[in-house]
PyMOL Python script that loads the backbone (N, CA, C, O; Angstrom):
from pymol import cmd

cmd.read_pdbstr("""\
ATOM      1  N   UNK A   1     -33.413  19.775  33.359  1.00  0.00           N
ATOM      2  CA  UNK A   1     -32.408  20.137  34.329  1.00  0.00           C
ATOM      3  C   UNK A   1     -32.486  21.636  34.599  1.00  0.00           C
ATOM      4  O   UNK A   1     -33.004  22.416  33.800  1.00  0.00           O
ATOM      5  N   UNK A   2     -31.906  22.032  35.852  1.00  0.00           N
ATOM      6  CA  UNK A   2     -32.129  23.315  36.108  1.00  0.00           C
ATOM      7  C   UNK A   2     -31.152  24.288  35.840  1.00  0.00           C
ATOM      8  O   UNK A   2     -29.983  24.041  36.138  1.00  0.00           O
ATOM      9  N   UNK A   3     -31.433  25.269  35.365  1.00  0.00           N
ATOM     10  CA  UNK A   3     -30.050  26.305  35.424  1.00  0.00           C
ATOM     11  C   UNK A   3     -29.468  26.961  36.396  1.00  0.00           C
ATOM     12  O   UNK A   3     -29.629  28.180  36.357  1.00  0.00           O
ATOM     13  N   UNK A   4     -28.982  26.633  37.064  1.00  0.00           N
ATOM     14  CA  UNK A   4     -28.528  27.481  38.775  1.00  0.00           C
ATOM     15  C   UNK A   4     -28.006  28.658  38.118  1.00  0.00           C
ATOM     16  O   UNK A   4     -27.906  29.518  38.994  1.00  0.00           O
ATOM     17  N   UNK A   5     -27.773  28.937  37.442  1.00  0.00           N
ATOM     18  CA  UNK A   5     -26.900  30.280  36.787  1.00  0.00           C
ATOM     19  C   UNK A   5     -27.630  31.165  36.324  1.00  0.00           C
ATOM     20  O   UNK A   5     -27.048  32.227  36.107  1.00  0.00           O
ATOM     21  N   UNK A   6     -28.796  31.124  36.067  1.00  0.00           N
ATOM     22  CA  UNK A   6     -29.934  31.576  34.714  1.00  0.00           C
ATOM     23  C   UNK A   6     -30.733  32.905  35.864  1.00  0.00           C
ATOM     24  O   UNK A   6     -31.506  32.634  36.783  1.00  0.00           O
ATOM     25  N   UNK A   7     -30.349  34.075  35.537  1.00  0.00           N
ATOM     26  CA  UNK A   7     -30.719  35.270  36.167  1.00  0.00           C
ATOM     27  C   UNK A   7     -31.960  35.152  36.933  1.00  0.00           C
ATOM     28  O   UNK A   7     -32.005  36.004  37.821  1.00  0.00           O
ATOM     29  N   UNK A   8     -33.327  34.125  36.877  1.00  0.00           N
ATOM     30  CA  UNK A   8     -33.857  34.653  37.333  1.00  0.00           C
ATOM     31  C   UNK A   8     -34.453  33.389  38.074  1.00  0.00           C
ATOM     32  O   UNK A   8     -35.526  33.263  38.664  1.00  0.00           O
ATOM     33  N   UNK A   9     -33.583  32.632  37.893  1.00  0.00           N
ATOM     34  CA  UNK A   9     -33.831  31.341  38.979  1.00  0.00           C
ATOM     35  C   UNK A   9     -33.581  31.706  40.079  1.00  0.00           C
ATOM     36  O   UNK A   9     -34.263  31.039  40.857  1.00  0.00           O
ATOM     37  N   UNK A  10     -32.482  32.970  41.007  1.00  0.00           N
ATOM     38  CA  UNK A  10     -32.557  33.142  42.107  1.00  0.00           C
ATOM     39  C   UNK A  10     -33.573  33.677  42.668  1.00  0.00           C
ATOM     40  O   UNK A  10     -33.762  33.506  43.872  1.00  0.00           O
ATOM     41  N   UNK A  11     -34.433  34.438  41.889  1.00  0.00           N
ATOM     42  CA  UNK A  11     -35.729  35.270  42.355  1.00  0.00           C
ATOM     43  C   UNK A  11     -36.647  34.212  42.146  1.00  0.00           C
ATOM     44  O   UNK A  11     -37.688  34.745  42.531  1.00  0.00           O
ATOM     45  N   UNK A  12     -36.864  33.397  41.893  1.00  0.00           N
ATOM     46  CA  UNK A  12     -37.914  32.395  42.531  1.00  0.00           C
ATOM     47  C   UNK A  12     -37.711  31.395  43.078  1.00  0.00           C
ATOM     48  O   UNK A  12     -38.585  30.528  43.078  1.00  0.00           O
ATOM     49  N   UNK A  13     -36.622  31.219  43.651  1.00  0.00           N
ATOM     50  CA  UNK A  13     -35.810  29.633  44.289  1.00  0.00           C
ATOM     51  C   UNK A  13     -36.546  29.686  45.526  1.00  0.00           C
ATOM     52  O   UNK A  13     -37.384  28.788  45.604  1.00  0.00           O
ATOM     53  N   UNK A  14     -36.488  30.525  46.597  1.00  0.00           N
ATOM     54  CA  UNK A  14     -36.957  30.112  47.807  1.00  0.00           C
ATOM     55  C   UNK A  14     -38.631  29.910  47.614  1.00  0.00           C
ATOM     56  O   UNK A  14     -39.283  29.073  48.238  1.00  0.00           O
ATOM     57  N   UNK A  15     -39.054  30.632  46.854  1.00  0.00           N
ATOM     58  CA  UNK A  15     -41.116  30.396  46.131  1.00  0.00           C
ATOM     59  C   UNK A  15     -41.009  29.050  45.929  1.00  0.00           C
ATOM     60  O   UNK A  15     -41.663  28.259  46.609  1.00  0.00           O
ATOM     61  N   UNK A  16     -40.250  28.700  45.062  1.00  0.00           N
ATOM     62  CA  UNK A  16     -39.996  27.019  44.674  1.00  0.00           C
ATOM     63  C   UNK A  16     -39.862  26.033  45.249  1.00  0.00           C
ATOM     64  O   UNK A  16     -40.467  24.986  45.020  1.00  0.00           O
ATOM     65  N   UNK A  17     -38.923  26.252  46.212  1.00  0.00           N
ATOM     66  CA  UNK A  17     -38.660  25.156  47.063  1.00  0.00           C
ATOM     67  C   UNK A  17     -39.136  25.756  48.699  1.00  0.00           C
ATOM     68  O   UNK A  17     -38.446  25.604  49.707  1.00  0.00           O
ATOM     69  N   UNK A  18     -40.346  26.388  48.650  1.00  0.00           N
ATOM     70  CA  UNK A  18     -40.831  26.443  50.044  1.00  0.00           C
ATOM     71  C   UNK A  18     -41.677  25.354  50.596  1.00  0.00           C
ATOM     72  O   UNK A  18     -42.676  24.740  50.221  1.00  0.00           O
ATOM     73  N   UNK A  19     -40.720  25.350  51.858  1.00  0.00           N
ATOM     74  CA  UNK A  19     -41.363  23.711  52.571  1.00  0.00           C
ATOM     75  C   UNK A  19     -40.820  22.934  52.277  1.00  0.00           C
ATOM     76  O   UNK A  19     -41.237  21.796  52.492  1.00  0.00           O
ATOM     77  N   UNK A  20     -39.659  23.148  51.661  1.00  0.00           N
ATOM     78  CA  UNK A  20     -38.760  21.832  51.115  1.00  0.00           C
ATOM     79  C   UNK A  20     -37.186  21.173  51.456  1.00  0.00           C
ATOM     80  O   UNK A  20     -36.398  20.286  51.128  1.00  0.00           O
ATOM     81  N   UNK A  21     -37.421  22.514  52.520  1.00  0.00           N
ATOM     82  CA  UNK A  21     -36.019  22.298  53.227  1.00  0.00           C
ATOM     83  C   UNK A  21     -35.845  21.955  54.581  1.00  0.00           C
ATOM     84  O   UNK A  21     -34.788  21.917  55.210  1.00  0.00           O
ATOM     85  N   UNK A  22     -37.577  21.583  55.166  1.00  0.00           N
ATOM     86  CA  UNK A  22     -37.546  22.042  56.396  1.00  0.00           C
ATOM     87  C   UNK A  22     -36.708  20.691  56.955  1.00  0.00           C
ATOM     88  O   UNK A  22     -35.880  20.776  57.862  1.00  0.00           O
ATOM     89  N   UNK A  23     -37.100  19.259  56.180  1.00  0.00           N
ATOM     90  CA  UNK A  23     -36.021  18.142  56.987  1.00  0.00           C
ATOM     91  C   UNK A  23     -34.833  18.554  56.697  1.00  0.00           C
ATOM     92  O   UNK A  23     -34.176  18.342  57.716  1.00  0.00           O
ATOM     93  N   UNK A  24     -34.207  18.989  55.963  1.00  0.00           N
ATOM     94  CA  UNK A  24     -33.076  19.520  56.320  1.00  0.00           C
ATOM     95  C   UNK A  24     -32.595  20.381  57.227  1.00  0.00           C
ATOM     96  O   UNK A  24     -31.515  20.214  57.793  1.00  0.00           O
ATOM     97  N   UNK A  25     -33.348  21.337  57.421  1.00  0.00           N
ATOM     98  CA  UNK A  25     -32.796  22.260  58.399  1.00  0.00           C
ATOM     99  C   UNK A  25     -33.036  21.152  60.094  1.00  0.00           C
ATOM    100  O   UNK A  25     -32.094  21.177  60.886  1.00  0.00           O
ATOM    101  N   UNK A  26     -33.875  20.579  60.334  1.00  0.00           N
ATOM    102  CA  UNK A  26     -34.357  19.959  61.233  1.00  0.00           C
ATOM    103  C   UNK A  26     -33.029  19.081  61.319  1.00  0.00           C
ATOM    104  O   UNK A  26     -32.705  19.063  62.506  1.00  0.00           O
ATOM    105  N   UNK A  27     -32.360  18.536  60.750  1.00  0.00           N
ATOM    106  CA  UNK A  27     -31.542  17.641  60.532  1.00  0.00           C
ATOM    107  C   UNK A  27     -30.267  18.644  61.291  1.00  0.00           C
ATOM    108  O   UNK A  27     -29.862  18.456  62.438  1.00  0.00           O
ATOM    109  N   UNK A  28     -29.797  19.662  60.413  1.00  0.00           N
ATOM    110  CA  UNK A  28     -28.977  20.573  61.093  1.00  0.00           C
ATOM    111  C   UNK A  28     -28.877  20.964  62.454  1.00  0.00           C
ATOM    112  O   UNK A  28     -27.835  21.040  63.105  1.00  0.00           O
ATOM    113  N   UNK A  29     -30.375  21.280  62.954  1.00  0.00           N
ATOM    114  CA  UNK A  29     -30.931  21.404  64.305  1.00  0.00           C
ATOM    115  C   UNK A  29     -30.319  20.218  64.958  1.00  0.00           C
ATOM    116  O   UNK A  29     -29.638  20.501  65.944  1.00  0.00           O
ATOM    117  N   UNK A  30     -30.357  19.611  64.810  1.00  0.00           N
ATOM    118  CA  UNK A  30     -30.009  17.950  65.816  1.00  0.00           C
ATOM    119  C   UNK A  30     -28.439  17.688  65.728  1.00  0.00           C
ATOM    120  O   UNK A  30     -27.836  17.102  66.627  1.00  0.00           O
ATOM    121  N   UNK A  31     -27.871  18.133  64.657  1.00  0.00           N
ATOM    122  CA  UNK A  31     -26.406  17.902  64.566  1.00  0.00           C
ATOM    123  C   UNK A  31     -25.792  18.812  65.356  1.00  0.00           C
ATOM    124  O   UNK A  31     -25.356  18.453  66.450  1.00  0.00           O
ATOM    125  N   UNK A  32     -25.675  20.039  64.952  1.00  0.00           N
ATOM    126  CA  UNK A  32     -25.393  20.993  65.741  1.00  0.00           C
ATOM    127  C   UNK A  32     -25.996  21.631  67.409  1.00  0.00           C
ATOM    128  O   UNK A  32     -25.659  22.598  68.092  1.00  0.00           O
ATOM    129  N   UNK A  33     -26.761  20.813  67.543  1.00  0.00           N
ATOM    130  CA  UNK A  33     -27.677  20.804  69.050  1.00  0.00           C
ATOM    131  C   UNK A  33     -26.148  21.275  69.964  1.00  0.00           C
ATOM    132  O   UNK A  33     -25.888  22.477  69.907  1.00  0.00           O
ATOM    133  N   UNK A  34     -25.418  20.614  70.566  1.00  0.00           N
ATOM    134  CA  UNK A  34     -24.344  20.388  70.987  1.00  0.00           C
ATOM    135  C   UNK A  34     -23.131  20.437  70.822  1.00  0.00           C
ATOM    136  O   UNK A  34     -22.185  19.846  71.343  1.00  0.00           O
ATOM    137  N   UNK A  35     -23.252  21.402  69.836  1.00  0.00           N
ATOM    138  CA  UNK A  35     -21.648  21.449  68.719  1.00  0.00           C
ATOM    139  C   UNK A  35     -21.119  22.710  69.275  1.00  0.00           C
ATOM    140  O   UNK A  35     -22.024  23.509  69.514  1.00  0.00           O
ATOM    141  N   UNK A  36     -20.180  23.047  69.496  1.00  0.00           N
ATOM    142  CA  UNK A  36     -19.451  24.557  69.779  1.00  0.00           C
ATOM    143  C   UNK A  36     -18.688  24.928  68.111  1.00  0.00           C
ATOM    144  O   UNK A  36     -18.491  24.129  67.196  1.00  0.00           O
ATOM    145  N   UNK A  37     -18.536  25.649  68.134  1.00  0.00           N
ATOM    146  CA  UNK A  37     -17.205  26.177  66.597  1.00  0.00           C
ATOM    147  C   UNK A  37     -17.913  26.526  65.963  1.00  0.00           C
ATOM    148  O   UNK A  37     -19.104  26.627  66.256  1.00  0.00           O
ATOM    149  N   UNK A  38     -17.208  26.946  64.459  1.00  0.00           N
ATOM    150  CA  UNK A  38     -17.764  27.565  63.304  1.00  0.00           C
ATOM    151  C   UNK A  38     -18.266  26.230  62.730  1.00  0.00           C
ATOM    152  O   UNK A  38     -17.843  25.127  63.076  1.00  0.00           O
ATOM    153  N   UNK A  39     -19.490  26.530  61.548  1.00  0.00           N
ATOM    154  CA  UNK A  39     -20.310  26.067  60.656  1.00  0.00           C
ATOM    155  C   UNK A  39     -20.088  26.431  59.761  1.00  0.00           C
ATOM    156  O   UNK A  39     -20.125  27.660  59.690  1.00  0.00           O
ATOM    157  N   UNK A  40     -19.666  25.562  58.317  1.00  0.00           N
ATOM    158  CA  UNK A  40     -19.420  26.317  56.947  1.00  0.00           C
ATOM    159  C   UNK A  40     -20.693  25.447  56.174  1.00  0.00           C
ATOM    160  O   UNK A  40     -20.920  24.251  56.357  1.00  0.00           O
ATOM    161  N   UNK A  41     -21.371  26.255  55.371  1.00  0.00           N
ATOM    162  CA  UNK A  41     -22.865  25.867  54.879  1.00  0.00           C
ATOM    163  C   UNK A  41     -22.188  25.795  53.554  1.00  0.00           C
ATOM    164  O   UNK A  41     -21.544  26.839  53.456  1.00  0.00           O
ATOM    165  N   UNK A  42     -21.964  24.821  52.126  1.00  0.00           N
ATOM    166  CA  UNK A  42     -21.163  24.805  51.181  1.00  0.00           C
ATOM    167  C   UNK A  42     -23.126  24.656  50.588  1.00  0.00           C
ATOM    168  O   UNK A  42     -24.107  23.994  50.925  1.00  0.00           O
ATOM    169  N   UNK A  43     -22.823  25.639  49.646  1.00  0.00           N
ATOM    170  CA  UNK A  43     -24.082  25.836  48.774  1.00  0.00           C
ATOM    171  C   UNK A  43     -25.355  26.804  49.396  1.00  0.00           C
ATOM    172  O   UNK A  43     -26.495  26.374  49.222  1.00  0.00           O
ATOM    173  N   UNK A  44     -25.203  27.904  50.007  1.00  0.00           N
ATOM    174  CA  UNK A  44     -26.402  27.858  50.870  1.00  0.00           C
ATOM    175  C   UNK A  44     -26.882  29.072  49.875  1.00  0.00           C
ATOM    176  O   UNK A  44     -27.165  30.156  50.383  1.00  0.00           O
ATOM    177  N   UNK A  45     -26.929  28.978  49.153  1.00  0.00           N
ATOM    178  CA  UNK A  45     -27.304  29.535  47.637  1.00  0.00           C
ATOM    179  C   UNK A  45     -28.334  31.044  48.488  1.00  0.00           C
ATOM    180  O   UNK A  45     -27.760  32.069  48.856  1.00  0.00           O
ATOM    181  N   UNK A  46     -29.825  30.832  48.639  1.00  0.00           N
ATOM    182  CA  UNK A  46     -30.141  32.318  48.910  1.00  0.00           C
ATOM    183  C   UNK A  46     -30.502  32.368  50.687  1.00  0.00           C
ATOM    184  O   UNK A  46     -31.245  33.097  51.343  1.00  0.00           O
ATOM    185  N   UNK A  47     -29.687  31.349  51.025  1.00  0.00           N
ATOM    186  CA  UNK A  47     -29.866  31.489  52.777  1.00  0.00           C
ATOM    187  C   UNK A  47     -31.041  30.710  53.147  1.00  0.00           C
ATOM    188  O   UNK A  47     -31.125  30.850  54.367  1.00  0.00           O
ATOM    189  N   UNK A  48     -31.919  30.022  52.778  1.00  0.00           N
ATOM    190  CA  UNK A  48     -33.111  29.482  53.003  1.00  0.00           C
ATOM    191  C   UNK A  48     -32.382  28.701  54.233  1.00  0.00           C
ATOM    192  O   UNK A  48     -32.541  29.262  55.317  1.00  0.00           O
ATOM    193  N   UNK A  49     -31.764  27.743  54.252  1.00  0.00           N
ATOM    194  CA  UNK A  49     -31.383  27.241  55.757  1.00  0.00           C
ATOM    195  C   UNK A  49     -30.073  28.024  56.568  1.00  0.00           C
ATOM    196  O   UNK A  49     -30.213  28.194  57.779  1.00  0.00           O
ATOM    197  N   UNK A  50     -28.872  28.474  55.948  1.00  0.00           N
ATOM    198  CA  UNK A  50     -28.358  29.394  56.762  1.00  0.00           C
ATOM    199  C   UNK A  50     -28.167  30.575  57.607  1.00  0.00           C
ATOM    200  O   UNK A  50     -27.305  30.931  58.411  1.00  0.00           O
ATOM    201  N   UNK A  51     -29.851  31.327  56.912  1.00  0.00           N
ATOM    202  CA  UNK A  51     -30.078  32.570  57.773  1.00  0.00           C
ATOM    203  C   UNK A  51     -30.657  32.225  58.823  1.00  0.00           C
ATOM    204  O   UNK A  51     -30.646  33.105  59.684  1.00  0.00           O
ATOM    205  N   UNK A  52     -31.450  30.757  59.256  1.00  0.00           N
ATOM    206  CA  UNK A  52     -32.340  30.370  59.703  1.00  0.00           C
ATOM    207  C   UNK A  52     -31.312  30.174  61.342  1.00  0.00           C
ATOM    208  O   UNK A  52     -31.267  30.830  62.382  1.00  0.00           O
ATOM    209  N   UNK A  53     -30.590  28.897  60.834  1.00  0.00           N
ATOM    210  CA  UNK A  53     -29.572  28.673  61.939  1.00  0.00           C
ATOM    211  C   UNK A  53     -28.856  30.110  62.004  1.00  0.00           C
ATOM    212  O   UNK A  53     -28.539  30.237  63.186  1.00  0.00           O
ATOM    213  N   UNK A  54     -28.488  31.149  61.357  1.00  0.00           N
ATOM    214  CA  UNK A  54     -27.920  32.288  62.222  1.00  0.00           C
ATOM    215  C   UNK A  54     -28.703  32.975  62.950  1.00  0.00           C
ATOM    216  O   UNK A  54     -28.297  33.718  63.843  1.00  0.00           O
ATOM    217  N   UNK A  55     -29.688  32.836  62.708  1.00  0.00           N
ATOM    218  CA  UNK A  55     -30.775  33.421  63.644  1.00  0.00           C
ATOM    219  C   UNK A  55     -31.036  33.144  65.050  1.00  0.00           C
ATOM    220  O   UNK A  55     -31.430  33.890  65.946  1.00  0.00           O
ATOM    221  N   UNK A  56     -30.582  31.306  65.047  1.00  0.00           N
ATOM    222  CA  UNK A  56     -30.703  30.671  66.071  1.00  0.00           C
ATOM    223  C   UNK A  56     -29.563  30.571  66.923  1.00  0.00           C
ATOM    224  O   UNK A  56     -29.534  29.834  67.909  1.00  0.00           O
ATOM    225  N   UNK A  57     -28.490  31.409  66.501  1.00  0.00           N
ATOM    226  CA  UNK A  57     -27.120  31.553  67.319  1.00  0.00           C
ATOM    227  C   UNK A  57     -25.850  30.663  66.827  1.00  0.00           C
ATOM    228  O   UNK A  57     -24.791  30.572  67.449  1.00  0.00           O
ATOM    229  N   UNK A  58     -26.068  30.202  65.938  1.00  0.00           N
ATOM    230  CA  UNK A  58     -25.212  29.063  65.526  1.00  0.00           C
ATOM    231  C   UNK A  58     -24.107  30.100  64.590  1.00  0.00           C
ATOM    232  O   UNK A  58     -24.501  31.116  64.017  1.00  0.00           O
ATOM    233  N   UNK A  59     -22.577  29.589  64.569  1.00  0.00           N
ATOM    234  CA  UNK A  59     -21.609  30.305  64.399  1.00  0.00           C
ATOM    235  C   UNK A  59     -21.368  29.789  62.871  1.00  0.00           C
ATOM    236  O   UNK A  59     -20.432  29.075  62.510  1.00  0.00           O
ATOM    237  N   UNK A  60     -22.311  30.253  62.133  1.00  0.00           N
ATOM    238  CA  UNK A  60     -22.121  29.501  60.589  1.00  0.00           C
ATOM    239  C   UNK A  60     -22.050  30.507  59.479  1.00  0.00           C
ATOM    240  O   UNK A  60     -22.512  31.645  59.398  1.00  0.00           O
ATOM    241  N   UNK A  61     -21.311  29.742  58.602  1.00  0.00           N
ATOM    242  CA  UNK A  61     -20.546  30.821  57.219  1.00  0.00           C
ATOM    243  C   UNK A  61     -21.233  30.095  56.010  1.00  0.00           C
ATOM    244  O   UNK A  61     -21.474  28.893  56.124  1.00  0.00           O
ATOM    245  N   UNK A  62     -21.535  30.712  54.945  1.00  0.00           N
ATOM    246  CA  UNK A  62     -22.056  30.032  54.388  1.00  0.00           C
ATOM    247  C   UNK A  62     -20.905  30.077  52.708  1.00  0.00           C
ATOM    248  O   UNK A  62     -19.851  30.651  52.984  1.00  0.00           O
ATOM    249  N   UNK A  63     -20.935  29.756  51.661  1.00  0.00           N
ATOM    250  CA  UNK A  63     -20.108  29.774  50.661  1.00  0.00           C
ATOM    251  C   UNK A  63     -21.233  29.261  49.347  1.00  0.00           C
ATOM    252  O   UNK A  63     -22.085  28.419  49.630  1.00  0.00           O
ATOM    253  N   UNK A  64     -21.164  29.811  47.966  1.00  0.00           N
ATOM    254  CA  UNK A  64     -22.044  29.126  47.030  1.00  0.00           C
ATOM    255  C   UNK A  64     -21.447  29.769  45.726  1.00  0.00           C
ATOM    256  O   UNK A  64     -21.350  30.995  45.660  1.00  0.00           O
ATOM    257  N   UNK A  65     -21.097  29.067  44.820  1.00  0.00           N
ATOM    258  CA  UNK A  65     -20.940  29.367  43.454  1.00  0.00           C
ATOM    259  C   UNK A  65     -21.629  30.044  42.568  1.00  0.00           C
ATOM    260  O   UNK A  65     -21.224  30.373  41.453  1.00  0.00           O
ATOM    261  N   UNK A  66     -22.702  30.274  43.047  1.00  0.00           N
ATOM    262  CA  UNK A  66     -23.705  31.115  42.105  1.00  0.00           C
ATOM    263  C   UNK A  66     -23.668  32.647  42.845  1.00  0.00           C
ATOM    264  O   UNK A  66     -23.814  32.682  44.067  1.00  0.00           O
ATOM    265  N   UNK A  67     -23.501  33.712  42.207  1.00  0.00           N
ATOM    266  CA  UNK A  67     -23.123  34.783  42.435  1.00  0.00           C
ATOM    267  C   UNK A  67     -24.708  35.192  42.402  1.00  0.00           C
ATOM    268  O   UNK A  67     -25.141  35.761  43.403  1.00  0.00           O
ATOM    269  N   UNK A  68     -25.647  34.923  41.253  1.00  0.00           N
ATOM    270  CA  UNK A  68     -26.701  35.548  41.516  1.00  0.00           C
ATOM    271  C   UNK A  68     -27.866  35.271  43.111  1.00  0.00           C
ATOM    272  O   UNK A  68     -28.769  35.915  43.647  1.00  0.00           O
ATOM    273  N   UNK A  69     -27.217  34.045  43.348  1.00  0.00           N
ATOM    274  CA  UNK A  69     -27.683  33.222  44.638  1.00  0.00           C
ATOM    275  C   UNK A  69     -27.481  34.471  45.864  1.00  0.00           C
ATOM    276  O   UNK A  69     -28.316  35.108  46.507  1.00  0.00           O
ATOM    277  N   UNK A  70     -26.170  34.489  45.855  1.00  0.00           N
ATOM    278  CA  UNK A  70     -25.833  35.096  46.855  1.00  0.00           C
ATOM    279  C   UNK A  70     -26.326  36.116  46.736  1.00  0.00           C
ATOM    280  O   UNK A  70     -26.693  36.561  47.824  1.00  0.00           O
ATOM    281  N   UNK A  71     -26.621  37.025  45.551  1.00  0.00           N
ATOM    282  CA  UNK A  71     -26.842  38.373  45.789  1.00  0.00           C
ATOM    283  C   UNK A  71     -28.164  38.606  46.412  1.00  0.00           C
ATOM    284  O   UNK A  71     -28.557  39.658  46.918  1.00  0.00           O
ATOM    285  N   UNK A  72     -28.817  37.448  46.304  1.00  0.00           N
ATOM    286  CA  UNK A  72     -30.328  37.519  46.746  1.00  0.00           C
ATOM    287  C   UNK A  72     -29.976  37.508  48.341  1.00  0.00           C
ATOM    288  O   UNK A  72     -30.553  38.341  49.039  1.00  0.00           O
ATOM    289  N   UNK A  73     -29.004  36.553  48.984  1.00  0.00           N
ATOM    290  CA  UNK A  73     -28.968  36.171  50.047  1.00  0.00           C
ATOM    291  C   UNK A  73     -28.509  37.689  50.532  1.00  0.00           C
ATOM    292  O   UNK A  73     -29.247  38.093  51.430  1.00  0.00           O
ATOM    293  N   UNK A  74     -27.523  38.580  50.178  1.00  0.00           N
ATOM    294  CA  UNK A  74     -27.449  39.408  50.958  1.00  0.00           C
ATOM    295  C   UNK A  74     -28.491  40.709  50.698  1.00  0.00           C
ATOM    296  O   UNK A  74     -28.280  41.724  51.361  1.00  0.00           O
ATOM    297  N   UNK A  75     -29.471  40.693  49.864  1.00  0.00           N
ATOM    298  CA  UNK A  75     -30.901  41.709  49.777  1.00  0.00           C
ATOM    299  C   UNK A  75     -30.958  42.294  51.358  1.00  0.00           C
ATOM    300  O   UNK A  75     -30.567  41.350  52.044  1.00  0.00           O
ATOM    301  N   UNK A  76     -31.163  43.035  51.932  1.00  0.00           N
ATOM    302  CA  UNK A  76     -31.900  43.741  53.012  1.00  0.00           C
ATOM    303  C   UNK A  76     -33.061  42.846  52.956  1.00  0.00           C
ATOM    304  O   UNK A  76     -33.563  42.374  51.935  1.00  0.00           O
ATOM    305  N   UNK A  77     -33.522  42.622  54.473  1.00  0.00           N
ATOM    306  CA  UNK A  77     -34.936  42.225  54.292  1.00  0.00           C
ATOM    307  C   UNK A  77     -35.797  43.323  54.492  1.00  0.00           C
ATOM    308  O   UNK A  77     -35.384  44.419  54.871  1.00  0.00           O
ATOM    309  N   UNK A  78     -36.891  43.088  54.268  1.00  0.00           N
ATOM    310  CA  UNK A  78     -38.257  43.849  54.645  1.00  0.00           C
ATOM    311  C   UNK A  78     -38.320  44.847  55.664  1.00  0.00           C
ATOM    312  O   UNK A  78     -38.622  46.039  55.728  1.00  0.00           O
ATOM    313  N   UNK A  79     -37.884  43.841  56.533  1.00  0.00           N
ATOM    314  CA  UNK A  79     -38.019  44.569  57.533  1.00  0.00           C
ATOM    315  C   UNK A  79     -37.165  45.071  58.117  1.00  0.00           C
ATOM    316  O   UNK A  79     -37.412  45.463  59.258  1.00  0.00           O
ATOM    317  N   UNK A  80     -36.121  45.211  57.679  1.00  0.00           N
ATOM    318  CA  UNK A  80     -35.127  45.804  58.212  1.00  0.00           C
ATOM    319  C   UNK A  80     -35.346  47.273  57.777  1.00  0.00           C
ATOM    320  O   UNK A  80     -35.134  48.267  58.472  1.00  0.00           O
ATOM    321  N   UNK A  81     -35.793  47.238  56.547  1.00  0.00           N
ATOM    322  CA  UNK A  81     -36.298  48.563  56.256  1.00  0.00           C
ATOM    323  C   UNK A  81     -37.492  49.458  57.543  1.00  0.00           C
ATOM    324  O   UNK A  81     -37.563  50.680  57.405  1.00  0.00           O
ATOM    325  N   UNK A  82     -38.088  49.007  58.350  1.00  0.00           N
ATOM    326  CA  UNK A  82     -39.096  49.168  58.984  1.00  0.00           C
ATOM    327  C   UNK A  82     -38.627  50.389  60.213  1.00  0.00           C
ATOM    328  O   UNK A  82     -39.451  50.782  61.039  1.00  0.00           O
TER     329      UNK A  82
END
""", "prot")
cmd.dss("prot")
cmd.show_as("cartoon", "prot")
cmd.util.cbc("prot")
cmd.orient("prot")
């Protein structure tokens, strides 16, 4: 079983599960196609599908119990540094 809590599972979660979310997000894509309002993402641990849809204009919040999750999710990216 996995430790969602364990310091350094957030620094390799998205390495781990890359390519593994994409039916999901695809799934999101189709629900929300036509949706107006806010989006609340319950778990979106380091953003792997919620930064994706904010990117795409969608009015979504995300929420997750793991504090180290999130902290990854709000990192600066790369390129923002640029």
């Amino acid at each position: 079983m996995i430790n969602y809590e364990n310091h350094l599972w957030p620094l390799i979660y998205d390495q781990f599960n890359h390519g593994r979310h994409e039916q999901e997000l695809e799934f999101y894509r189709r629900v929300l196609k036509n949706r107006t309002g806010k989006v609340l993402e319950i778990a979106c641990g380091t953003g792997m599908i919620f930064l994706k849809l904010l990117s795409e204009g969608i009015d979504i919040y995300g929420r997750d119990i793991s504090e180290p999750m999130l902290d990854i999710l709000k990192r600066p990216m790369l390129w923002d540094w640029l």
